[in-house]
KEVEXVEX-681840 format. One record per residue (C-alpha): residue in one letter; x, y, z. Coordinates in steps of 0.02 Angstrom, whole numbers, plus 50000, padded with zeros to 5 digits. Each point is the difference from the previous one (the first is absolute). Example, Ala and Ser with C-alpha at 12.3 -4.5 7.8 and 13.67 -1.06 7.14 Angstrom:
A, 50615, 49775, 50390
S, 50069, 50172, 49967
//
This chain:
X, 53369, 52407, 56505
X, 49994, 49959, 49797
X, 49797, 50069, 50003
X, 50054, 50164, 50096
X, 50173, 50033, 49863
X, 49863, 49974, 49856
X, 49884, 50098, 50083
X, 50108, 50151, 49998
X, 50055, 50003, 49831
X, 49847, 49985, 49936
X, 49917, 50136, 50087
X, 50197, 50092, 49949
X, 49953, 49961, 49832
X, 49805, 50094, 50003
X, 50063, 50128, 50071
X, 50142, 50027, 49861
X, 49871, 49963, 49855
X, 49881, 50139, 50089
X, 50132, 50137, 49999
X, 50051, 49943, 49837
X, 49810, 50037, 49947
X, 49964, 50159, 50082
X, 50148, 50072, 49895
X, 49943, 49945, 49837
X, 49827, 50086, 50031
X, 50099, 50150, 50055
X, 50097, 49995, 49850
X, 49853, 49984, 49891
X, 49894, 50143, 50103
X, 50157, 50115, 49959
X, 50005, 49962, 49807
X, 49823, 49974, 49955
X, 49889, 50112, 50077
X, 50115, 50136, 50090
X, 50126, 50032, 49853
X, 49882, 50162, 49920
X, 49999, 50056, 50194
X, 50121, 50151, 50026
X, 50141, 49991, 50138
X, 49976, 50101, 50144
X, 50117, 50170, 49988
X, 50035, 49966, 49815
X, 49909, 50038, 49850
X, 50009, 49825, 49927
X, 49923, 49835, 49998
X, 50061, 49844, 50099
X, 50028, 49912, 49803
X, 50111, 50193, 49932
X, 50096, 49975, 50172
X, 50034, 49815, 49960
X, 50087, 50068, 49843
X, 50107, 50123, 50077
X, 50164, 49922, 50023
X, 50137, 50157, 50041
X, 50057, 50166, 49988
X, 50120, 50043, 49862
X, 50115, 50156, 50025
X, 50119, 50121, 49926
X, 50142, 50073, 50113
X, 50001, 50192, 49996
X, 50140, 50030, 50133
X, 50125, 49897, 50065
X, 49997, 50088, 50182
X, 50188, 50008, 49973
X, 50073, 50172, 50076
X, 50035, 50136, 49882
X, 50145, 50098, 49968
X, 50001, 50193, 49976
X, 50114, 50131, 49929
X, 50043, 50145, 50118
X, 49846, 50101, 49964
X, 49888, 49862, 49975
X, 50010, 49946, 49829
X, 49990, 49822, 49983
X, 50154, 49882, 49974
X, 49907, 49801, 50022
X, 49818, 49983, 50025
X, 49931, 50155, 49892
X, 49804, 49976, 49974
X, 49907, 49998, 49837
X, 49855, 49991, 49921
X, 49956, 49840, 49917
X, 49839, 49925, 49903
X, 49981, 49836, 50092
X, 49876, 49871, 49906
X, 49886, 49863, 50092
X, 49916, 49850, 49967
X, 49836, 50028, 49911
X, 49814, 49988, 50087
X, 49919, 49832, 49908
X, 49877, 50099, 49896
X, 49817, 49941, 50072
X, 49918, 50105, 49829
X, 50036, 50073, 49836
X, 50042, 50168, 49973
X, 49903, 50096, 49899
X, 50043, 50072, 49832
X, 50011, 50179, 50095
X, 50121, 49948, 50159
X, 50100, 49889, 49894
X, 50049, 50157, 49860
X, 50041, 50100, 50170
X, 50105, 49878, 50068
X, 50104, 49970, 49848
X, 50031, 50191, 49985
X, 50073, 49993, 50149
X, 50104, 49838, 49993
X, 50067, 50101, 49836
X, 50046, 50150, 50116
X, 50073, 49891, 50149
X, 50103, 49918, 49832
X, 50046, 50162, 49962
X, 50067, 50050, 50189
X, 50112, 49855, 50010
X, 50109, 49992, 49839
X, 49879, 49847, 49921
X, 49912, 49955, 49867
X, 49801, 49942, 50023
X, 50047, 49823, 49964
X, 50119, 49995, 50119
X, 49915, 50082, 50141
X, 49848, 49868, 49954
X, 50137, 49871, 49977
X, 50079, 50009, 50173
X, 49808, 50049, 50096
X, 49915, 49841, 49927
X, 49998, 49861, 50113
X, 50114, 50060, 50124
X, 50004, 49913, 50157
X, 50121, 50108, 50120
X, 50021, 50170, 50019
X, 50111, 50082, 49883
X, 50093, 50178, 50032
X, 50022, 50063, 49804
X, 50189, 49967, 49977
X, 50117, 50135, 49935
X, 50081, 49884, 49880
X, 50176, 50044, 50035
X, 50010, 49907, 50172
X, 49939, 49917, 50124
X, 49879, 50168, 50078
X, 49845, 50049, 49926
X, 49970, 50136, 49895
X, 50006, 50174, 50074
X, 49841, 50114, 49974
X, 49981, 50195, 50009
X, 49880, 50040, 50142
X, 49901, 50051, 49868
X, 49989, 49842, 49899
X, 49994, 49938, 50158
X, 49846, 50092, 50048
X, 49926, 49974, 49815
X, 49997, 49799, 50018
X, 49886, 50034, 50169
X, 49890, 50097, 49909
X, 49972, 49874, 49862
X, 49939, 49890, 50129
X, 50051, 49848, 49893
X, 49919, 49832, 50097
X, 50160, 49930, 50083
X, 50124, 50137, 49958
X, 50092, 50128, 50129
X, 50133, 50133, 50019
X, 50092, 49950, 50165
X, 50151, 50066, 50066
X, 50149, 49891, 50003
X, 50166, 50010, 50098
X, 50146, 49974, 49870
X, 50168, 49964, 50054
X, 50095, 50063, 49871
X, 49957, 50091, 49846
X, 50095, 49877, 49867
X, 50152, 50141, 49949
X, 50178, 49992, 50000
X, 50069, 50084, 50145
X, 50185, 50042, 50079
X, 49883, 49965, 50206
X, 50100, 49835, 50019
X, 49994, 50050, 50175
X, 49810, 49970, 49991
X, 50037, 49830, 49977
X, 49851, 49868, 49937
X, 49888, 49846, 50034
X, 49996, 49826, 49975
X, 49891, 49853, 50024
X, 50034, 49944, 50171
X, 50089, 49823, 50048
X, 49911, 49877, 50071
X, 50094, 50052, 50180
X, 49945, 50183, 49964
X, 49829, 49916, 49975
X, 49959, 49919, 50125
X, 50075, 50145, 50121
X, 49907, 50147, 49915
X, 49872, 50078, 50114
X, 49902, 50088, 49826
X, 49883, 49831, 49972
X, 50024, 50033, 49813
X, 50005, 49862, 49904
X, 50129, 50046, 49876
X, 50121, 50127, 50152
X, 50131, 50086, 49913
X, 50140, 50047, 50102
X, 50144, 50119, 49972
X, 50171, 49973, 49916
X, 50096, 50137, 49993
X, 50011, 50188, 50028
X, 49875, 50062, 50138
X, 49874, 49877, 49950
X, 50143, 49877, 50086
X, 50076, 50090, 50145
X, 49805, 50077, 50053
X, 49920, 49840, 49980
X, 49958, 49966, 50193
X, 49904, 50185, 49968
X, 49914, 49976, 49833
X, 49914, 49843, 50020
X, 49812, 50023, 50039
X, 49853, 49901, 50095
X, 49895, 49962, 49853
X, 49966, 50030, 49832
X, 49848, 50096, 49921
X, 49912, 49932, 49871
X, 49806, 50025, 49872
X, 49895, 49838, 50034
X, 49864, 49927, 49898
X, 49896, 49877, 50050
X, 49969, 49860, 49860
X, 49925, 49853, 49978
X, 50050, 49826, 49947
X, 50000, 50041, 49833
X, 50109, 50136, 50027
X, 49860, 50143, 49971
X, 49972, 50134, 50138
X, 49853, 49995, 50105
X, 49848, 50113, 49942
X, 49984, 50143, 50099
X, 50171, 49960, 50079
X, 50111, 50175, 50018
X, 50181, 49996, 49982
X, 50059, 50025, 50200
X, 50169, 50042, 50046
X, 50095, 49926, 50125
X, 50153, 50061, 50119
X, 50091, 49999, 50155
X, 49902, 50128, 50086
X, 50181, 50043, 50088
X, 50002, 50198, 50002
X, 50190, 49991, 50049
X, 50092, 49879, 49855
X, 50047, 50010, 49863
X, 50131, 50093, 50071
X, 50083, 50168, 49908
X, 50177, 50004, 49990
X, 50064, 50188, 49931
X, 50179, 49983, 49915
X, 50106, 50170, 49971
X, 50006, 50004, 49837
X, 49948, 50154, 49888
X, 49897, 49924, 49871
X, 50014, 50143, 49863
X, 50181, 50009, 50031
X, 50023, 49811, 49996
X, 49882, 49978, 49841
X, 50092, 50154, 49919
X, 50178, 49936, 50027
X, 49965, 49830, 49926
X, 49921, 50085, 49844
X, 50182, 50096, 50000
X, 50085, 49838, 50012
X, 49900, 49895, 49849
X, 50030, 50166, 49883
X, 50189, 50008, 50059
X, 50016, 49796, 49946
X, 50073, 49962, 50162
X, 50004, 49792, 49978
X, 50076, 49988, 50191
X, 50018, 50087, 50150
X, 49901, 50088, 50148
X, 49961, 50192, 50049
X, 49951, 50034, 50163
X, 49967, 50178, 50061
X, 49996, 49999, 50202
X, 49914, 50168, 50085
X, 50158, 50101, 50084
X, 49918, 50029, 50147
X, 49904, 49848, 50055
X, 50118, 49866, 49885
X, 49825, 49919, 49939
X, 49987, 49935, 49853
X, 49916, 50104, 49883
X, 50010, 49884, 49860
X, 50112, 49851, 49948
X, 50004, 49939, 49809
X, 50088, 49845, 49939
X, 50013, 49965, 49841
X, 49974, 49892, 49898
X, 49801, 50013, 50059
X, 49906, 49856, 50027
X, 49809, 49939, 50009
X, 49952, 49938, 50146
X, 49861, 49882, 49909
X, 50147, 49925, 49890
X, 50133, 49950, 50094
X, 50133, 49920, 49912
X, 50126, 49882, 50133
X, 50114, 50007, 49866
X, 50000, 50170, 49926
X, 50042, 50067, 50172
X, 49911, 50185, 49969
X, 49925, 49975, 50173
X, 50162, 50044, 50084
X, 50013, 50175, 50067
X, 50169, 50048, 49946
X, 49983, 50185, 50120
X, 50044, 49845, 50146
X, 50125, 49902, 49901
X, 50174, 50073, 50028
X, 50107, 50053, 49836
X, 50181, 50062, 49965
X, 49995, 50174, 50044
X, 50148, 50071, 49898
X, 50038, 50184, 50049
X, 49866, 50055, 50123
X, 50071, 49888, 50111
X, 50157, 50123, 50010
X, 49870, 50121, 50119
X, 50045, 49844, 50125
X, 50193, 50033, 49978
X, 49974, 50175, 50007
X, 49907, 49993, 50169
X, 50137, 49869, 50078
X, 50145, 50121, 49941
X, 49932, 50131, 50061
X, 49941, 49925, 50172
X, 50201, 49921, 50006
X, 50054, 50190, 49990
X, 50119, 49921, 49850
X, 49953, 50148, 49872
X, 49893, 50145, 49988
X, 49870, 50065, 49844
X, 50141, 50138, 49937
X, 50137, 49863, 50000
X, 50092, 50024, 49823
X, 50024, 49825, 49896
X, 50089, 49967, 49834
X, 49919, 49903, 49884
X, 50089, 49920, 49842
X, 49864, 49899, 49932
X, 50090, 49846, 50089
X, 50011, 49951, 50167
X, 50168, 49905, 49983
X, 49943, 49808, 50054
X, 49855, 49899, 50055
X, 49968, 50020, 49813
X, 49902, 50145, 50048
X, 49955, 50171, 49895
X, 49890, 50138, 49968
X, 49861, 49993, 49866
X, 50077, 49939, 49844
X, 50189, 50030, 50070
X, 49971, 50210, 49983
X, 50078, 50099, 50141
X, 49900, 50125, 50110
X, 50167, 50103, 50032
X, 50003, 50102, 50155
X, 49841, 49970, 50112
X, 49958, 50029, 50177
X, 49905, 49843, 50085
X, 49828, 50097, 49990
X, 50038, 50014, 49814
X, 50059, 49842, 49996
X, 49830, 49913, 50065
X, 49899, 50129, 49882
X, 50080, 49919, 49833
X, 50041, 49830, 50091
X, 50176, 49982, 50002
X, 50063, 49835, 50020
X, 50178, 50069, 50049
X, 49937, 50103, 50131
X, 49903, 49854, 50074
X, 50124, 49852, 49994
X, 50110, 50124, 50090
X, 49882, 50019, 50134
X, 49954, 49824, 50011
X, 50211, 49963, 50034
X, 49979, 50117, 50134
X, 49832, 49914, 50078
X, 50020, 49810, 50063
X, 49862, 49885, 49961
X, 49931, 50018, 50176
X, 49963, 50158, 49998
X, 49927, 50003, 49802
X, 49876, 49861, 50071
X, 49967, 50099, 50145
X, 49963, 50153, 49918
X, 49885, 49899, 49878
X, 49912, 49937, 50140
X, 49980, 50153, 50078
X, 49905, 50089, 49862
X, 49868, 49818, 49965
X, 50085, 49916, 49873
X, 50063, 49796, 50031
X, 49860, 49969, 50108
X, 49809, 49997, 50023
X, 49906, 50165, 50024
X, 49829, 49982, 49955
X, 49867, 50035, 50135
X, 49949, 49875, 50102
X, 49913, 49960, 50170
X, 49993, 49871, 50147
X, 49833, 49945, 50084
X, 49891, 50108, 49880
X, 49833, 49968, 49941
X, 49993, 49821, 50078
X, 50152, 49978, 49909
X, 50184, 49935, 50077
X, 50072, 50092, 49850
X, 49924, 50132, 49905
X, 50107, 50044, 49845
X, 49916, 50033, 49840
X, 50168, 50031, 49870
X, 50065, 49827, 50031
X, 50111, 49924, 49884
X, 50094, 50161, 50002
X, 50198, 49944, 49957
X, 50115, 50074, 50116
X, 50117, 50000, 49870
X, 50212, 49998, 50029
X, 50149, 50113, 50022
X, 50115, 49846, 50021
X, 49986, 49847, 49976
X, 50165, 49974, 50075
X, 50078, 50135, 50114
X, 50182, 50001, 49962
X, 50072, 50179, 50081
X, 50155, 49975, 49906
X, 49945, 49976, 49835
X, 50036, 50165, 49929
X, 49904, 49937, 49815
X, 49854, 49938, 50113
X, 49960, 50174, 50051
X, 50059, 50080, 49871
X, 49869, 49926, 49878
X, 49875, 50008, 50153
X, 50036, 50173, 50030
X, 49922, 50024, 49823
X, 49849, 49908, 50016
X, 50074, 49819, 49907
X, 50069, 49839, 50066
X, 49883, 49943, 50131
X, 49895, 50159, 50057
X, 49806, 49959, 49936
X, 49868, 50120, 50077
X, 49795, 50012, 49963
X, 49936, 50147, 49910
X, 49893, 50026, 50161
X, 50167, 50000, 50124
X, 50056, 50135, 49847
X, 49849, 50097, 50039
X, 50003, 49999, 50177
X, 50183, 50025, 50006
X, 49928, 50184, 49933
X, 49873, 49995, 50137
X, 50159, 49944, 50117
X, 50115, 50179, 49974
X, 49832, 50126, 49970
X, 49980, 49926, 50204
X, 50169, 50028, 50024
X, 50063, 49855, 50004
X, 49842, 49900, 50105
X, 49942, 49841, 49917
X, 49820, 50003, 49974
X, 49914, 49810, 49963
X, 49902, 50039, 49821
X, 49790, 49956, 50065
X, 49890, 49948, 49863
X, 49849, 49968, 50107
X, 49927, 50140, 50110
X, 49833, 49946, 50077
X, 49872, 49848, 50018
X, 49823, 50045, 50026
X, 49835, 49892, 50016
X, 49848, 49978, 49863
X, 49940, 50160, 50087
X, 50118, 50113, 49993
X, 50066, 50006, 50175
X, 50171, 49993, 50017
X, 50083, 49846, 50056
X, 50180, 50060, 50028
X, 50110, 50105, 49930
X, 50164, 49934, 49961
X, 50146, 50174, 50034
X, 50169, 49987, 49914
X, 50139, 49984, 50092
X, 50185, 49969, 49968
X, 50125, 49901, 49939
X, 50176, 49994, 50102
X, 50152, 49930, 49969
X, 50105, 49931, 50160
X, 50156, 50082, 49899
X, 49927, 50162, 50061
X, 49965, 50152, 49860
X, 50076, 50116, 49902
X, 50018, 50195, 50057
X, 49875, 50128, 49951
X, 50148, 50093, 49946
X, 50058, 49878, 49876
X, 49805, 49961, 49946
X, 50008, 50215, 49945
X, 50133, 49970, 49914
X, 49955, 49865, 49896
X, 49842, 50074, 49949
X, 50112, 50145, 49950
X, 50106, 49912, 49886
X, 49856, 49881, 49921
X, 49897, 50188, 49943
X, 50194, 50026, 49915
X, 49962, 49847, 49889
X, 49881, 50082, 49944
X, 50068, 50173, 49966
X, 50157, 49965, 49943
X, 50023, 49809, 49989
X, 49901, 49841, 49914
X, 49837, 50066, 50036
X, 50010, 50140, 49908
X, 49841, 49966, 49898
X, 49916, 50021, 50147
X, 50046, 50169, 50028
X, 49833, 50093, 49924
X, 49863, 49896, 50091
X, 49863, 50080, 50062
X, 50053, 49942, 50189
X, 50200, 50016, 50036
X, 50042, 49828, 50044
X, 50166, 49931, 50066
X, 50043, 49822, 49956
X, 50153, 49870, 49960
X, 50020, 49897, 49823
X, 50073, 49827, 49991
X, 50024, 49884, 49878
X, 50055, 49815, 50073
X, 50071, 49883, 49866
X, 49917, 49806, 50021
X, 50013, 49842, 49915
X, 49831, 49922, 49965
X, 50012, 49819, 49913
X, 50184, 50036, 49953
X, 49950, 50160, 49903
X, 50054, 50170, 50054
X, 49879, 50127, 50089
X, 49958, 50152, 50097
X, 49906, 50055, 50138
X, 49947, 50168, 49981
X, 49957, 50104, 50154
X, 49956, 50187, 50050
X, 49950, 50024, 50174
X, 49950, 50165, 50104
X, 49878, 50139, 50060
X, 49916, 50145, 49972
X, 49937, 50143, 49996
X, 50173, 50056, 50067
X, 49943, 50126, 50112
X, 49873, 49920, 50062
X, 50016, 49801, 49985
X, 49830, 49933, 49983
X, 50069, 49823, 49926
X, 50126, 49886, 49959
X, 50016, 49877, 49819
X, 50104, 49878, 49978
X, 49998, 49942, 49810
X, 50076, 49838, 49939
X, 50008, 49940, 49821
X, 50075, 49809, 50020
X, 50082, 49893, 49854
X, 50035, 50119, 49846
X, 50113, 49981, 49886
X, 50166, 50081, 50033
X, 49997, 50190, 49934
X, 49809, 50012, 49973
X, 49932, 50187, 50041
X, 50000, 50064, 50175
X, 49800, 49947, 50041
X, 50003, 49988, 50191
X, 50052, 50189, 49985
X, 49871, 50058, 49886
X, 49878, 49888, 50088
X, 50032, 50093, 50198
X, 49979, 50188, 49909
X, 49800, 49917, 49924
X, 49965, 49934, 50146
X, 50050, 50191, 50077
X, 49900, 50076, 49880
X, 49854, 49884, 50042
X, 50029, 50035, 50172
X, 49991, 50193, 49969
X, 49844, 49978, 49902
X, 49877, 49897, 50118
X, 50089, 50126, 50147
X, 49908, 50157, 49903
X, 49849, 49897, 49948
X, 49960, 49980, 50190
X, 50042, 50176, 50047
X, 49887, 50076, 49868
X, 49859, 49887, 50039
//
């Protein structure tokens, strides 16, 4: 039994040492006399394959989806042009006198194209080991090139250097888009649920970038490979390949509503008015999109600040409304049947208690309510507010989208249980507290103080609300989704926006729009009066307390042109100090004027 055990392990043992043999001559075969011996399918040698270790790469394009403006303009994901510099070829020769003259003439030209000295351009070429897209120096993207230069560094035909386009999120400015939103690195939850495979995902934060996120992420990333060795020099002969998804349907195309001109035009209106705070919106009277939607102050979407808080998009974020709100206790007076336009008022200057009065205690006189709401009589409107319970000022608010959500949203859409791209709209207050019988309560109310807080986009649509006489429509900032190709994906319709209080009349929607034109004929519009639309509107001015000092809200809201509404504005200048020049006013008639403008640039082209 012992002689057969021994027998066995020794013949185990031969057969081990054998094997162990056979692959030391293989190993030796390989690296002695086949090393000069090329690889089948390649153009090197079994001893240059040895040496090539891995790929090193420079990501062109996230393969997030982009976002468009209305006509196509981009809002996030525009592409550039972009010199993008490799690893070096391990030089197998010297140059000659001749080739190395030409190729420093052109390393001075390609120094020239991007901003650089020689020395630096040398400086940052030498010895580099990974890809390198030429950075812009004020940011995280590379530099942008004409598609000229562009075109320029192909012809130089530097070894190592390109022009390839590159898909830039953002293009580093201050903007009033906080309803674009922006990135950030992704947690390590996000991470390890992110379908992209990149290895740094970014995922969206805010804005669009956060509500569309399920949308914009892609199935890969595209990216400029170069093939090095161990030393970190590219292979000879090696070309720079490209590498993608090969998916002709993603990244997906999401197309917003916004008019880009008029959006970039307003916020250029804005920055020379000095606005610090605040929101314009202007809506489009017939559909209720959003045209464009500035908040100020503007932010950068590559420098967010936590703590500076520019991010926030103050056109959502609901405000003291002051006097504009009195269009609201106009409508529920009116729908109550408790006065009429022509009803004559007497106005001292002082309404007598509440601690109410007019603007700086001075008497209107004799004033019929129409006149009353064009010069914004406090008298006229406490009095109406006695006459009104609580109940039915709420209701009325209700009815015309103010105190509650109204943005456009969607069940079951796009794979999605919830489509809706404005969240973190407020839905602001009328009351915090409904007390019927608190005669101050809706008094102050009544004129837009106390509790009432509404967003400059509810202002807007409010406008939207009585040119439909009196029908809700849900503001839509997102219109259509289409694939890589082009082909549509779905179009996303507006719709509207009801209140379970019911609506206003058509009747009483007339007449309001009546009386807000008289502001501006006869009453605290008045500078409006010689714009190159007629517009119709309603001034308020809402006093606030903001860290125990004294404030305003300023606001002018309405439409125009008056015969023919084409859109709404509601303007809102937030935290100035008390008595400060009327801005919000002067702001609505530029952004009129813009809008006249751009309206006869399109019909003469």
């Amino acid at each position: 039994m012992h002689k057969l055990v021994h027998k066995r392990i020794f013949w185990g043992c031969l057969l081990l040492c054998i094997m162990l043999a056979g692959l030391m001559i293989r190993l030796a075969w390989v690296q002695l006399l086949m090393k000069d011996s090329q690889v089948s399918g390649t153009r090197y040698t079994m001893a240059q394959m040895a040496e090539i270790q891995s790929e090193r790469e420079a990501v062109l394009d996230s393969g997030r989806g982009r976002l468009y403006a209305k006509n196509g303009e981009a809002l996030a994901g525009e592409t550039i042009w972009t010199a993008a510099l490799f690893p070096q070829e391990e030089q197998f020769h010297l140059h000659n006198d001749a080739g190395s003259h030409k190729e420093d003439k052109q390393l001075h030209r390609l120094a020239e194209i991007l901003g650089v000295s020689y020395s630096q351009l040398q400086s940052r070429r030498t010895g580099l080991k990974e890809p390198l897209l030429w950075p812009s120096g004020q940011g995280a993207d590379p530099l942008a090139l004409t598609l000229p230069q562009a075109r320029e560094v192909e012809k130089l035909k530097i070894e190592g250097v390109r022009a390839l386009p590159f898909a830039r999120r953002y293009n580093g400015s201050d903007t009033g888009r906080q309803w674009l939103g922006y990135l950030s690195e992704a947690s390590g939850d996000a991470l390890r649920q992110s379908p992209t495979g990149l290895r740094i995902p970014r995922t969206g934060t805010d804005g669009l970038e956060k509500t569309l996120e399920p949308l914009l992420q892609g199935v890969g990333h595209t990216e400029a490979v170069a093939q090095v060795d161990a030393r970190g020099n590219r292979i000879p002969g090696s070309p720079v390949k490209f590498k993608a998804p090969g998916n002709p349907y993603y990244p997906l195309s999401l197309y917003t509503t916004i008019d880009l001109k008029l959006q970039e035009g307003i916020e250029e209106l804005a920055a020379k008015a000095g606005v610090k705070e605040g929101a314009i919106v202007v809506l489009d009277s017939q559909s209720g999109d959003i045209a464009a939607m500035v908040s100020l102050p503007f932010y950068n979407p590559q420098q967010i600040s936590p703590q500076g808080g520019e991010w926030n998009n103050h056109a959502l974020q609901a405000a003291a409304p002051g006097s504009i709100f009195k269009i609201v206790t106009a409508a529920a007076a009116l729908e109550a049947g408790v006065t009429t336009p022509d009803e004559p008022f007497f106005c001292t200057g002082q309404y007598g208690k509440y601690g109410l009065s007019c603007l700086h205690g001075k008497g209107h006189g004799a004033l019929t309510m129409e006149q009353g709401f064009a010069v914004s009589c406090n008298t006229v409107f406490a009095t109406l507010a006695e006459r009104l319970s609580g109940v039915k000022l709420q209701a009325a608010a209700l009815a015309l989208g103010l105190g509650r959500d109204i943005g456009w949203q969607a069940e079951n859409t796009l794979g999605l249980p919830l489509l809706r791209p404005l969240a973190g709209e407020q839905p602001g207050t009328i009351f915090t507290t409904l007390l019927p019988d608190d005669g101050g309560a809706r008094v102050q109310t009544a004129i837009g103080q106390r509790d009432v807080r509404i967003t400059p986009l509810q202002a807007a649509n409010l406008v939207v609300t009585l040119l439909h006489g009196g029908e809700v429509r849900a503001p839509r900032i997102l219109q259509r989704v289409a694939f890589a190709n082009g082909q549509t994906l779905q179009k996303l319709p507006g719709h509207l926006a009801p209140a379970p209080e019911g609506r206003i009349s058509a009747a009483t929607a007339r007449v309001l729009l009546g009386m807000m034109r008289s502001v501006v004929t006869e009453g605290t519009g008045r500078m409006l009066a010689h714009s190159a639309w007629p517009v119709a509107g309603k001034s308020g001015t809402a006093q606030t307390l903001v860290k125990g000092k004294a404030r305003n809200n300023q606001w002018f809201i309405g439409y125009g042109p008056v015969d023919h509404p084409r859109y709404a504005v509601s303007v809102a200048v937030e935290n100035v100090a008390p008595g400060s020049p009327q801005a919000a006013t002067r702001l609505f008639g530029q952004v009129f004027e813009l809008l006249s403008e751009l309206e006869s640039g399109r019909a003469g082209a």
